[in-house]
MIDO-714278 format. One line per 2 residues: number of its first residue (from 1); their letters; for each residue x, y, z of C-alpha. Coordinates in nm, 4 decimals. Example, Ala and Ser with C-alpha at 12.3 -4.5 7.8 and 13.67 -1.06 7.14 Angstrom:
REM residues 2
1 = as = 1.2300/-0.4500/0.7800 | 1.3670/-0.1060/0.7140
***
This chain:
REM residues 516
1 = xx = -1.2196/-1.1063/2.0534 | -1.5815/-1.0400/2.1662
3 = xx = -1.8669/-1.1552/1.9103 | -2.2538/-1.0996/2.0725
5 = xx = -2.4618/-1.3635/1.9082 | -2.4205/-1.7348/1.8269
7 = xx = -2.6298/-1.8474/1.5350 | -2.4508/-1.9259/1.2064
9 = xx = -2.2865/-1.5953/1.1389 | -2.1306/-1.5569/1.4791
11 = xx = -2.0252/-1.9675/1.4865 | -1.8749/-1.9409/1.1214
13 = xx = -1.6804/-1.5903/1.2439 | -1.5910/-1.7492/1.6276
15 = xx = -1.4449/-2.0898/1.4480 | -1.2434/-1.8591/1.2045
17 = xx = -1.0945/-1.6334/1.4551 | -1.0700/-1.9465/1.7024
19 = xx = -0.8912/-2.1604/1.4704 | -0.6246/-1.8410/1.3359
21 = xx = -0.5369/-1.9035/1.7514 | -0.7231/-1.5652/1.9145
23 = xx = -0.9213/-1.6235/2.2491 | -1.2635/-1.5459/2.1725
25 = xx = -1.5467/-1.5324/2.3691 | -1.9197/-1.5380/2.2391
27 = xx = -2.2184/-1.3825/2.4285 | -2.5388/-1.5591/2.3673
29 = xx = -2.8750/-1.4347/2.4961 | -3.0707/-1.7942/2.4534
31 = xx = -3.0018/-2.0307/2.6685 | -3.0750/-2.3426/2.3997
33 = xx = -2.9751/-2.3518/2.0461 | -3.2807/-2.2302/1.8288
35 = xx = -3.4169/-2.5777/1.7256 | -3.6474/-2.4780/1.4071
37 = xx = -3.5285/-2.3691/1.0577 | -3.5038/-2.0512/0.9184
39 = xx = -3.2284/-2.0019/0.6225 | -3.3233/-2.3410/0.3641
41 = xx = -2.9520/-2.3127/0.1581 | -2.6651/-2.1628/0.1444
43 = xx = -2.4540/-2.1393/-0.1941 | -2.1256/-2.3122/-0.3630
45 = xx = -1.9164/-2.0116/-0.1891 | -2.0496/-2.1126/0.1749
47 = xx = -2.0060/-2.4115/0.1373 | -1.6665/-2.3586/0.0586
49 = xx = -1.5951/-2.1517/0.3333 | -1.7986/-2.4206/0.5633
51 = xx = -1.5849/-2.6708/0.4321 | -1.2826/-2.4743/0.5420
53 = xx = -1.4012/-2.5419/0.9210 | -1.3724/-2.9013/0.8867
55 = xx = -1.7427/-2.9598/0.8826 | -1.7830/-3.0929/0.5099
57 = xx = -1.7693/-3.4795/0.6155 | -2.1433/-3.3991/0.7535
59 = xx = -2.2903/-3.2159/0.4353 | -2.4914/-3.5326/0.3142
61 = xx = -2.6505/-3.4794/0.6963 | -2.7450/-3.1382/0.6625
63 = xx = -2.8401/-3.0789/0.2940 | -2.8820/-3.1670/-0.0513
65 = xx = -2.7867/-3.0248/-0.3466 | -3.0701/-2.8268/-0.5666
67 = xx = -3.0842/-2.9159/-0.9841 | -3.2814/-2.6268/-1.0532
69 = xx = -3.4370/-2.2901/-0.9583 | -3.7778/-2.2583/-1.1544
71 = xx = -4.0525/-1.9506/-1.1926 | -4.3472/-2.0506/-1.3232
73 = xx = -4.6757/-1.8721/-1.3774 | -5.0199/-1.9876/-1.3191
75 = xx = -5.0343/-2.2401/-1.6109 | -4.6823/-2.4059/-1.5280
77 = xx = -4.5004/-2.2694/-1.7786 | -4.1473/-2.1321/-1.6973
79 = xx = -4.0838/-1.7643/-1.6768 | -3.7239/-1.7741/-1.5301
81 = xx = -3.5151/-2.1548/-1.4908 | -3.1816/-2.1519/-1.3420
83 = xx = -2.9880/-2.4568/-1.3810 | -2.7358/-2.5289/-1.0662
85 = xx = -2.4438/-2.7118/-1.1114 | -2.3680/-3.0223/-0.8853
87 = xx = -1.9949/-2.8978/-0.9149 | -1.9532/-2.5347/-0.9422
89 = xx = -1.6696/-2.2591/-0.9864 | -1.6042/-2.2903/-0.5982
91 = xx = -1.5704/-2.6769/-0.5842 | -1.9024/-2.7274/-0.4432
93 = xx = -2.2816/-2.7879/-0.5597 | -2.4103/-2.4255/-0.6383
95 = xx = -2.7179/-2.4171/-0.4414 | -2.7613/-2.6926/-0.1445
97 = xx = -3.0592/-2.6603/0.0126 | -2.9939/-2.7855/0.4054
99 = xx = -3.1925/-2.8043/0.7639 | -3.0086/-2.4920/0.9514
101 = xx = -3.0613/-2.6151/1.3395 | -2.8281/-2.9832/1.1886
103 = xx = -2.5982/-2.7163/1.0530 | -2.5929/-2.5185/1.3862
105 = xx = -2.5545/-2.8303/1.5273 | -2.2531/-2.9390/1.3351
107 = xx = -2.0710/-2.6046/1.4080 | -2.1732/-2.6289/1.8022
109 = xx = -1.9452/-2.9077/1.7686 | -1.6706/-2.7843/1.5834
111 = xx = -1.6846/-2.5293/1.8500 | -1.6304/-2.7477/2.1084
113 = xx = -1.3258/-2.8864/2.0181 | -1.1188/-2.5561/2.0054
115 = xx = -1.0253/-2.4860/2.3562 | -0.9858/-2.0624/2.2704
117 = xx = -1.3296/-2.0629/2.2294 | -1.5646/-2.0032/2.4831
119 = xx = -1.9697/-1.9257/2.4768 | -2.1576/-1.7843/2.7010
121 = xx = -2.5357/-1.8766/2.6672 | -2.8143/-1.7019/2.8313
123 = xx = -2.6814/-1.4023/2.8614 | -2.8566/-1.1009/2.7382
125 = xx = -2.6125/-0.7497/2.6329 | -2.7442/-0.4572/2.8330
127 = xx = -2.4431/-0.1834/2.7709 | -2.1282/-0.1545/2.5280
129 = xx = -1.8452/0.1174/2.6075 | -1.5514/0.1363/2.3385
131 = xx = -1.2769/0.3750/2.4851 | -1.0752/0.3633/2.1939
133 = xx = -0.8295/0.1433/2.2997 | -1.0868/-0.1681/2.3538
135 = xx = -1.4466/-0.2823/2.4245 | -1.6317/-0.4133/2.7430
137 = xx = -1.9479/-0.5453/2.7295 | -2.2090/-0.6056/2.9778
139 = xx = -2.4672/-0.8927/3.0139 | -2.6924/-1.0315/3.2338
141 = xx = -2.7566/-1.4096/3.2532 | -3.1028/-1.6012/3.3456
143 = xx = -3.0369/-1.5454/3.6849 | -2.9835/-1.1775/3.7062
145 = xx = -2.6048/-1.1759/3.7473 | -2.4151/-0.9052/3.5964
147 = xx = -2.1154/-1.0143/3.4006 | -1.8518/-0.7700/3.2001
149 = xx = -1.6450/-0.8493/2.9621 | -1.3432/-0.6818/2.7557
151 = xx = -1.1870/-0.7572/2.4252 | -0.9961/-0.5524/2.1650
153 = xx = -1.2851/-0.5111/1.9548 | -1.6554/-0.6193/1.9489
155 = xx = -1.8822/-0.7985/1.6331 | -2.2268/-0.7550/1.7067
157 = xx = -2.3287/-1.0618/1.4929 | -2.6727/-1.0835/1.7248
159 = xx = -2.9581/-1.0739/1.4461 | -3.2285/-0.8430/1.2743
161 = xx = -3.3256/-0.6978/1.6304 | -2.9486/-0.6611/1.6847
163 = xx = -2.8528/-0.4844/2.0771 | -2.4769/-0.4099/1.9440
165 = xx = -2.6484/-0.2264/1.6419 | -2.9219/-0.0235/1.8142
167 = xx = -2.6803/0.0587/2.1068 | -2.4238/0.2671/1.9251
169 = xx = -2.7292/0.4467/1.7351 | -2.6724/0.2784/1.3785
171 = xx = -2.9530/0.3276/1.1539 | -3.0731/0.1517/0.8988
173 = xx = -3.1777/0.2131/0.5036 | -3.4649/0.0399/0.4024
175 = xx = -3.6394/0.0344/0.0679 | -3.9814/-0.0592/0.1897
177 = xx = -4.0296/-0.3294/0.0182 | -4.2661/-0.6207/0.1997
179 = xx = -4.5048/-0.8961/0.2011 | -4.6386/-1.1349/0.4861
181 = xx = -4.6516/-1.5214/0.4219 | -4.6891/-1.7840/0.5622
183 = xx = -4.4076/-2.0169/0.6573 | -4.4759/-2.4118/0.6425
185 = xx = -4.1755/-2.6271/0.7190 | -4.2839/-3.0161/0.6314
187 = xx = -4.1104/-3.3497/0.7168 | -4.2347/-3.5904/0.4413
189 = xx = -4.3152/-3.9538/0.5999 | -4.1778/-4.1290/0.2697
191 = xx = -3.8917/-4.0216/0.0040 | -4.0315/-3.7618/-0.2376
193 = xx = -3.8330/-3.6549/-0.5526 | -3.8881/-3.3021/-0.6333
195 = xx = -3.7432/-3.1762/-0.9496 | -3.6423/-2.8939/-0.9581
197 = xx = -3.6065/-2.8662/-0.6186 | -3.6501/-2.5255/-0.6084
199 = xx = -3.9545/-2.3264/-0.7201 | -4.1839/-2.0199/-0.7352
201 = xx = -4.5313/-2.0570/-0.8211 | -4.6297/-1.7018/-0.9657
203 = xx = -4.9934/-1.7387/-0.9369 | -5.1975/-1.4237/-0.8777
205 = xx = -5.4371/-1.6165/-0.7390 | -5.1764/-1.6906/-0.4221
207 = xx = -4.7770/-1.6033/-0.4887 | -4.6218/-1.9504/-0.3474
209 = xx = -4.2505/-2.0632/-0.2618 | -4.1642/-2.4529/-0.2779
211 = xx = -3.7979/-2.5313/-0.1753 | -3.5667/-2.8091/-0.0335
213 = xx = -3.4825/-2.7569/0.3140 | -3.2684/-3.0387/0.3653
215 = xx = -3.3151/-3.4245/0.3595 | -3.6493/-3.5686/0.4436
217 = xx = -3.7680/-3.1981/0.4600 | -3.9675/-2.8913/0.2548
219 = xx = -4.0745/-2.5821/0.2997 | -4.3949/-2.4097/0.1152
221 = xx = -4.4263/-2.0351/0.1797 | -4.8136/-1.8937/0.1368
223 = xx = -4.8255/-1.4813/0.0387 | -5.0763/-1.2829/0.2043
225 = xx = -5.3560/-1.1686/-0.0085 | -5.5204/-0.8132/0.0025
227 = xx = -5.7893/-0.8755/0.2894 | -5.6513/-1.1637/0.4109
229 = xx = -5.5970/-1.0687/0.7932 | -5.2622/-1.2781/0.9427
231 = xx = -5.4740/-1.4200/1.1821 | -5.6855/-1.5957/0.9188
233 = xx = -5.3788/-1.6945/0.7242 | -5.1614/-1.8155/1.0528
235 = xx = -5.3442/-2.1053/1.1560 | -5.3548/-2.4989/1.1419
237 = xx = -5.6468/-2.5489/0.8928 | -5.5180/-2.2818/0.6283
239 = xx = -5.1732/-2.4096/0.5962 | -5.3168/-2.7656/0.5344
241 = xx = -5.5713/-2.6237/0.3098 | -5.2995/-2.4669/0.0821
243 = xx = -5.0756/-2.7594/0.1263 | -5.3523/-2.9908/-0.0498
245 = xx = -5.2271/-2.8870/-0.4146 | -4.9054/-3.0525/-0.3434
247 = xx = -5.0868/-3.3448/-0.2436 | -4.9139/-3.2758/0.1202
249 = xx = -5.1603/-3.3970/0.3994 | -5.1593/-3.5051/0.7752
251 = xx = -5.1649/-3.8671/0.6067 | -4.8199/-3.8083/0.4324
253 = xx = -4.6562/-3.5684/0.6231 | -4.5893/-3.3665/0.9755
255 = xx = -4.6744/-3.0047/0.9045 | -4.3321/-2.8886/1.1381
257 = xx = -4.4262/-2.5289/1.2072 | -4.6060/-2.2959/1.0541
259 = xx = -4.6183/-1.8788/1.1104 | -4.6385/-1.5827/0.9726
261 = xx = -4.3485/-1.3465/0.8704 | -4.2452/-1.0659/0.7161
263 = xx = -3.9542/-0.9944/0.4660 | -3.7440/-0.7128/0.4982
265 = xx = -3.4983/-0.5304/0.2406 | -3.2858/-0.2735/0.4335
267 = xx = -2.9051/-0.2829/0.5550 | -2.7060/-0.0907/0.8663
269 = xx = -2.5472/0.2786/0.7408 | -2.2238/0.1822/0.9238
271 = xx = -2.1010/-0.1640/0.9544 | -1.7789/-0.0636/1.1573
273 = xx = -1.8021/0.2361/1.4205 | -1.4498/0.2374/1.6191
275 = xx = -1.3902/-0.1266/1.7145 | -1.7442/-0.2027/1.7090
277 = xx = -1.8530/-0.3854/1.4037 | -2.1476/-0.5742/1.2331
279 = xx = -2.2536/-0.8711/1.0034 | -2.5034/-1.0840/0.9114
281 = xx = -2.8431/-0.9670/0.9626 | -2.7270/-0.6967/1.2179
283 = xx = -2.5980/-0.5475/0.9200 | -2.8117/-0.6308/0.6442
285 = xx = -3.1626/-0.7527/0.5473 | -3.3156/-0.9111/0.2229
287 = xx = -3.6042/-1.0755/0.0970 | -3.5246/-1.4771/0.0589
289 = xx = -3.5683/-1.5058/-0.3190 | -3.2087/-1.5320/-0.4243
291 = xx = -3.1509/-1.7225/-0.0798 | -2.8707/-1.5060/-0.0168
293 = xx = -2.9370/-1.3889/0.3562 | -2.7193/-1.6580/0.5253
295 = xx = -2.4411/-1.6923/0.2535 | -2.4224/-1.2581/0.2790
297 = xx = -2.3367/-1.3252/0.6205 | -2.1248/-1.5617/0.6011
299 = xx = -1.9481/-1.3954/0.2861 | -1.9386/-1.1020/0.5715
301 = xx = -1.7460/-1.2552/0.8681 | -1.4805/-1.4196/0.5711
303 = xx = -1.3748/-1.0891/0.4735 | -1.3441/-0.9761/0.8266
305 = xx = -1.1871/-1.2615/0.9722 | -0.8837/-1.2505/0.8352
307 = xx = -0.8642/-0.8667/0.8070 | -0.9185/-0.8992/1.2577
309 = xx = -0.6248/-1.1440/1.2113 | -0.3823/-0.9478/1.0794
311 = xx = -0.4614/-0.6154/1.2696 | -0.4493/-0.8500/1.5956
313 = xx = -0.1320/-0.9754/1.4740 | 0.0038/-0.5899/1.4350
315 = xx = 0.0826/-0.7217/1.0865 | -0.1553/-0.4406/0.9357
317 = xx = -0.2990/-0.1130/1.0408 | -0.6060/-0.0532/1.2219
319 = xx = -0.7315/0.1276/0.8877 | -0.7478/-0.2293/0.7079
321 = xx = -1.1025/-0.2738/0.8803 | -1.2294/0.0509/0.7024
323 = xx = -1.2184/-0.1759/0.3745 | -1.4492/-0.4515/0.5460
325 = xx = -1.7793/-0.2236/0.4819 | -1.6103/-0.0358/0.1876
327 = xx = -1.6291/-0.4078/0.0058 | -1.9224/-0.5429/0.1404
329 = xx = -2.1849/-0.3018/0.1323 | -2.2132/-0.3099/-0.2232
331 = xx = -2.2579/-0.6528/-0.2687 | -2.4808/-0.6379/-0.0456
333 = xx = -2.6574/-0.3789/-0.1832 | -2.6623/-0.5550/-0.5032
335 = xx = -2.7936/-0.9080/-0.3526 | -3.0869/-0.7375/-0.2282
337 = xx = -3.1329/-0.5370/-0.5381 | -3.1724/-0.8569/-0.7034
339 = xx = -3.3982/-0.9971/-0.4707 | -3.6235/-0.7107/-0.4634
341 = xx = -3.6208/-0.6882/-0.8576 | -3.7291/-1.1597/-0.8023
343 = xx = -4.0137/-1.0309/-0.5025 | -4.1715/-0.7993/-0.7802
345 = xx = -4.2068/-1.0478/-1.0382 | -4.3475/-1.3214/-0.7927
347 = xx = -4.5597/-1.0853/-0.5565 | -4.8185/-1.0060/-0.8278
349 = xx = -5.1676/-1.0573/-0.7108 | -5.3682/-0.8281/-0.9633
351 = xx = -5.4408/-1.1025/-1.2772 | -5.3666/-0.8183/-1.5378
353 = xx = -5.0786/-0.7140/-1.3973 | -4.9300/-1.0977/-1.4110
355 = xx = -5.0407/-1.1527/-1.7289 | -4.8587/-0.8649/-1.8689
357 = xx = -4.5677/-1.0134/-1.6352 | -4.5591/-1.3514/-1.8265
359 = xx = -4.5474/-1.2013/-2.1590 | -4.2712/-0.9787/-2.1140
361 = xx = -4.0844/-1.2247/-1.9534 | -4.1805/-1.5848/-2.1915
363 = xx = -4.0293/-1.3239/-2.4758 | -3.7205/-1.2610/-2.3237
365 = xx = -3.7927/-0.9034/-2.2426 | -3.7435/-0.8753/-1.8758
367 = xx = -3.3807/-0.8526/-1.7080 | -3.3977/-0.9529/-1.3227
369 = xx = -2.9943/-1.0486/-1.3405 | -2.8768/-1.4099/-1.2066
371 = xx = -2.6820/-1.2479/-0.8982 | -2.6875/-1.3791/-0.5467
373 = xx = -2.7237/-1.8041/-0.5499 | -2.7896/-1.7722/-0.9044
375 = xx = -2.4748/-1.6353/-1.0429 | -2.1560/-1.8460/-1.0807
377 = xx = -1.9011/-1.6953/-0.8913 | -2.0298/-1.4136/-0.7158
379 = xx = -1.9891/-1.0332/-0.7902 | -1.6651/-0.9223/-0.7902
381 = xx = -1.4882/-0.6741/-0.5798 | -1.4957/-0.3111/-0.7071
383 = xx = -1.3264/-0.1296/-0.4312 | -1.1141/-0.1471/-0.1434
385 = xx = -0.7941/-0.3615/-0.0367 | -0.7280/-0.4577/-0.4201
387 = xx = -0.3848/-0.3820/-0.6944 | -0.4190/-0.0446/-0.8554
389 = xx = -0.1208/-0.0320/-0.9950 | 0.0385/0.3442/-1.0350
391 = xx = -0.3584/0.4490/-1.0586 | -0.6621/0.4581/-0.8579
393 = xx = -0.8309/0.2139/-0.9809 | -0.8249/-0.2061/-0.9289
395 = xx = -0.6523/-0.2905/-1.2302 | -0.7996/-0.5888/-1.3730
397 = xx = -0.8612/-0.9384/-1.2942 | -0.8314/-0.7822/-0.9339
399 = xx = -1.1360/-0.7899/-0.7581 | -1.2332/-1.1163/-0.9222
401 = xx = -1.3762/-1.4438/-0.7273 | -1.0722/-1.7200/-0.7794
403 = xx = -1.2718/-2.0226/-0.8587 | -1.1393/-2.3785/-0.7249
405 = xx = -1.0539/-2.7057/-0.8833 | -0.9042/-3.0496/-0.8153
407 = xx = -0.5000/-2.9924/-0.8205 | -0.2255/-3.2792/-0.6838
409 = xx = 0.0226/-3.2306/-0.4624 | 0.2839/-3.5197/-0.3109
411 = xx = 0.0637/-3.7764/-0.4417 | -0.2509/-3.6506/-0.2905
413 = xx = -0.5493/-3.5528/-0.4942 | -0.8465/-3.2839/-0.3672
415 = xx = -0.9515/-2.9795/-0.3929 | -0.7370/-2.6830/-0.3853
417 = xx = -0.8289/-2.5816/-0.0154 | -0.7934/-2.9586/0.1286
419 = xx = -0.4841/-2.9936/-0.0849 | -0.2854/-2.7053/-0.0267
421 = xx = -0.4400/-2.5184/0.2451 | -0.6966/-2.1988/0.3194
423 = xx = -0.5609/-1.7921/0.3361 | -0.3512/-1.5983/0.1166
425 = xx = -0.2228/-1.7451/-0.2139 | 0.0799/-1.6495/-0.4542
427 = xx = 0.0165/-1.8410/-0.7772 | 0.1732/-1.9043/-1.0622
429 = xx = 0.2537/-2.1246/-1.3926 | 0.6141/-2.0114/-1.2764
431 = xx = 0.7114/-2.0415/-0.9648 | 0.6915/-1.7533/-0.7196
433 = xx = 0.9496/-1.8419/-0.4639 | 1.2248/-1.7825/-0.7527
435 = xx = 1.0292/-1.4387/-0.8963 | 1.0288/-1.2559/-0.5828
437 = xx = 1.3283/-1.0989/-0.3802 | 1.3579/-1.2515/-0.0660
439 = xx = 1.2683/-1.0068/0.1891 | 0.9180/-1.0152/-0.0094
441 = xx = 0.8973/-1.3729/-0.0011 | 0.9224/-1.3675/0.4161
443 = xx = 0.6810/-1.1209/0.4432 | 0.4037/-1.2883/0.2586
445 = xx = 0.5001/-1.6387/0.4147 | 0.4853/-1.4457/0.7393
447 = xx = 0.0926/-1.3741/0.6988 | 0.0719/-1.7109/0.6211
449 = xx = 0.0898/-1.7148/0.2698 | 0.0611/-2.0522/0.0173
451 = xx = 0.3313/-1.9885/-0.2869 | 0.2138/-2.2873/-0.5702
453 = xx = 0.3806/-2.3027/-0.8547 | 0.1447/-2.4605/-1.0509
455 = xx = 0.1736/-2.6530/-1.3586 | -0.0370/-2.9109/-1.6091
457 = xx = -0.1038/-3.2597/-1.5741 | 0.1377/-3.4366/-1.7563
459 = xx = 0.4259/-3.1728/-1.7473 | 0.7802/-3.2726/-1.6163
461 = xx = 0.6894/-3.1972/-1.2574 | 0.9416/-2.9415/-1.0462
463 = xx = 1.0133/-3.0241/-0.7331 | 0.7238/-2.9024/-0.4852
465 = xx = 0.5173/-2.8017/-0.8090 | 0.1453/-2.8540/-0.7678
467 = xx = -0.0681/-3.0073/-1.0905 | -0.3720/-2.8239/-1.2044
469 = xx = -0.5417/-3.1706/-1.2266 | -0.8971/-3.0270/-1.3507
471 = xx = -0.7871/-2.7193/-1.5533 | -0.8573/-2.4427/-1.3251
473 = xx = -0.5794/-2.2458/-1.2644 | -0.3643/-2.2133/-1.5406
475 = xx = -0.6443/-2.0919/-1.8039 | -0.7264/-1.8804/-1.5668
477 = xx = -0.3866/-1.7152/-1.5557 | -0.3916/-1.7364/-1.9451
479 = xx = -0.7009/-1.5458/-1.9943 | -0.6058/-1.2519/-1.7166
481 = xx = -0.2501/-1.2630/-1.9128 | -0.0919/-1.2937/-1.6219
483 = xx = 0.1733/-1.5434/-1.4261 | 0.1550/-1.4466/-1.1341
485 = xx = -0.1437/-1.3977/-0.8834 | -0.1708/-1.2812/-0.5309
487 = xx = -0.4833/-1.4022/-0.3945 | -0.6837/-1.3113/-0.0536
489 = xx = -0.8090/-1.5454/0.1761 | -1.1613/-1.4796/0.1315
491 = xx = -1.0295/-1.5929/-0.2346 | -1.0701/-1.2851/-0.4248
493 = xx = -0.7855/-1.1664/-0.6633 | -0.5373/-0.8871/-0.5138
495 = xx = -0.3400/-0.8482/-0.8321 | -0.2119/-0.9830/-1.1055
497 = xx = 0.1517/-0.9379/-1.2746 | 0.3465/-1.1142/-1.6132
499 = xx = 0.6675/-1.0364/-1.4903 | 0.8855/-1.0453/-1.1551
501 = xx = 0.9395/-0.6959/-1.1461 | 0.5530/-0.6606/-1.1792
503 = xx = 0.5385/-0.9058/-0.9290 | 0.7525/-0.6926/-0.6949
505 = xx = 0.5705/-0.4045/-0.7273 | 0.1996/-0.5882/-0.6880
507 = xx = 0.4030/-0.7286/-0.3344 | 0.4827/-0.3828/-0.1888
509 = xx = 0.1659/-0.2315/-0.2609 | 0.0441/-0.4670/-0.0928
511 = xx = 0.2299/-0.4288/0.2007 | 0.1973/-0.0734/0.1871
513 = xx = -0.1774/-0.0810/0.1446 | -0.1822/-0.3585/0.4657
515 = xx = 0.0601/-0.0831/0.7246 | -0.1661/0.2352/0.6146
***
């Protein structure tokens, strides 16, 4: 496997692939790791799937977990409050806001301990040819020597100005929609307690952003005004100036960086383009206000990792990859849908016009939806690799995000994932060994497959059974009606069934829909 680009998205997708046991090489054009922050969280999902990699031990060194995600308007009342769970549907604090170059950092050294992973740094992608049967790559490093290299298939995971992208002549949708601010990443000198952690200032007079960016850290983000040049707003004096408010000064704190950017909302028209594909921001774009541009990515490289397993593996069809942007793009879609819908209620500068704003939304009367960080689970699937049954469409709970609890297994107590293990799951409150015939049973075991039979705390325990210590799993099969589940590793719902004939037919469809 071939991945161009090593920030977050292209460590989290290298470590996946790396770990499954594939030799994968990463091409990096920077010679150093990027050393100042850009993404501030990352959501109860990522973490999830971070946690997977073996890096959670170092969470309290990255991040912190948020309380609260508060709009407010000019007076300080609150427009829109979102409260975040310490402990939500995923296992995980809903919202942690972190430093990315410690989380870089952390990954870099998972990295380095898998010995089927290798990264190439300072070395810049000048051509890509795909003749159908696999990729090779060309790069040149700092000092002007031309490497190649060939893999099976290519993920350009290599950033907004992505090389993989623009070389096979994707374009690109975008709505249009974007501001300039002004960036200010602070390191406090003394502890601070912010609560909530999280908030947007919807002041005409200057749209601002105040957020966690990990321990010891914050970020304030400064809008643009009409007639404000960026040369005016990009500089020293101003960013102090505008810190003052927050009774931030050089006497209290060490004003990090500060710059000017510009938000984007706009995603790639083809994610996958023979055995050339995309994620992260190669793919997709969004403005930062549902902090979803990291965990997207992330969420991307999940569902393709284990989708690149299994057609490496020749345990499914080539096809199987066509359901990577088939799935994603819609969420995507959505997340920045949201975000644009957040930008337009805080990126008011006309005082009418946010007056109006406040009314409609202190009476209830404006809908911007939770999605993105703010929603619980995360949207479900609508489409692709999911149980239709004898129709066309998912039949329901498929598509659904399976949310994870505490369970017990031989005496040890954890989360689901630490407890039992990561990638596909057959659940049930009976067990699923017994249900299904046996040349079923081998061929899910063969992808790797967890079967749980899962039962309640205090039941007479079956041998091998797994208790649903915090309630989790079996209400959830109660209120699908169902007693079985097959799940996918990126811990959506396939299917569902009540019965082991049901079950039968949810495991060849399956398998069919996997050899297509």
């Amino acid at each position: 496997m071939l991945i161009v680009g090593y920030g977050p998205i292209g460590q989290v997708l290298s470590i996946l692939l790396a770990t499954r046991g594939w030799r994968v090489l990463v091409v990096e054009r920077w010679e150093d790791p990027y050393t100042l922050p850009r993404a501030t969280s990352f959501d109860g999902e990522t973490a999830r799937t971070l946690a997977s990699l073996g890096v959670a031990g170092s969470y309290p060194e990255i991040g912190l977990p948020a309380d609260a995600y508060d709009w407010r308007n000019a007076e300080g009342r609150s427009l829109l409050r979102v409260e975040l769970a310490e402990r939500g549907v995923h296992g995980w604090p809903e919202t942690t806001t972190m430093h990315q170059p410690a989380l870089e950092a952390v990954l870099c050294a998972r990295a380095e301990r898998l010995p089927n992973l290798r990264v190439l740094r300072g070395c810049a992608a000048t051509d890509l040819v795909d003749d159908g049967t696999g990729v090779e790559l060309t790069a040149v490093d700092t000092a002007g020597e031309r490497l190649r290299c060939g893999a099976s298939w290519v993920v350009g995971c290599d950033g907004a100005n992505s090389f993989v992208r623009d070389h096979i002549g994707v374009r690109r949708t975008d709505l249009g929609f974007s501001f300039d601010w002004l960036l200010c990443d602070v390191v406090l000198h003394e502890p601070r307690v912010f609560s909530p952690l999280n908030v947007q200032h919807c002041d005409p007079a200057r749209p601002t952003t105040a957020v966690g960016s990990g321990p010891g850290r914050r970020r304030w983000e400064f809008m643009r005004l009409p007639g404000e040049s960026v040369a005016e707003l990009n500089r020293a004096e101003t960013a102090w100036r505008l810190l003052e408010r927050f009774d931030v000064s050089p006497e209290n704190a060490t004003l990090h960086r500060h710059t000017v950017y510009s938000f984007q909302a706009a995603w790639a028209d083809e994610w996958r383009r023979g055995r050339v594909l995309l994620a992260g921001d190669a793919a997709h774009l969004m403005p930062p206000f549902t902090g979803q541009g990291m965990c997207a990515g992330i969420r991307d490289v999940l569902n393709l990792s284990w989708k690149l397993d299994l057609v490496l593996r020749g345990a499914a069809g080539e096809g199987l990859l066509d359901t990577y942007p088939l799935e994603r793009v819609g969420h995507v879609r959505e997340a920045i849908d949201t975000a644009v819908r957040l930008g337009r209620v805080l990126c008011v500068t006309d005082a009418a016009t946010a007056a109006s704003r406040d009314a409609s939304l202190l009476a209830g009367g404006a809908d911007t939806g939770r999605g993105g960080q703010h929603g619980a689970a995360g949207p479900p699937l609508r489409t692709g690799l999911l149980y239709t049954g004898i129709g066309t469409a998912p039949v329901p709970p498929a598509g659904e995000v399976m949310p994870q609890g505490r369970v017990r297994h031989e005496g040890v107590t954890g989360l689901f994932d630490e407890v039992v293990g990561t990638g596909p799951v057959l659940l049930g409150s009976a067990d699923p060994a017994v249900a299904l015939e046996e040349s079923q049973l081998t061929f899910l075991t063969g992808l790797g497959t967890r079967v749980v039979h899962m039962v309640a705390e205090g039941a007479e325990t079956a041998p091998g059974a797994v208790i649903d210590v915090d309630e989790v799993y079996l209400p959830f099969l109660r209120a699908v009606r169902a007693r079985f589940l097959l799940v996918r590793p990126d811990h959506h719902v396939y299917g569902a069934a009540r019965t082991s004939r049901e079950l039968t037919e949810l495991a060849n469809q399956f398998r069919s829909a996997l050899l297509e």
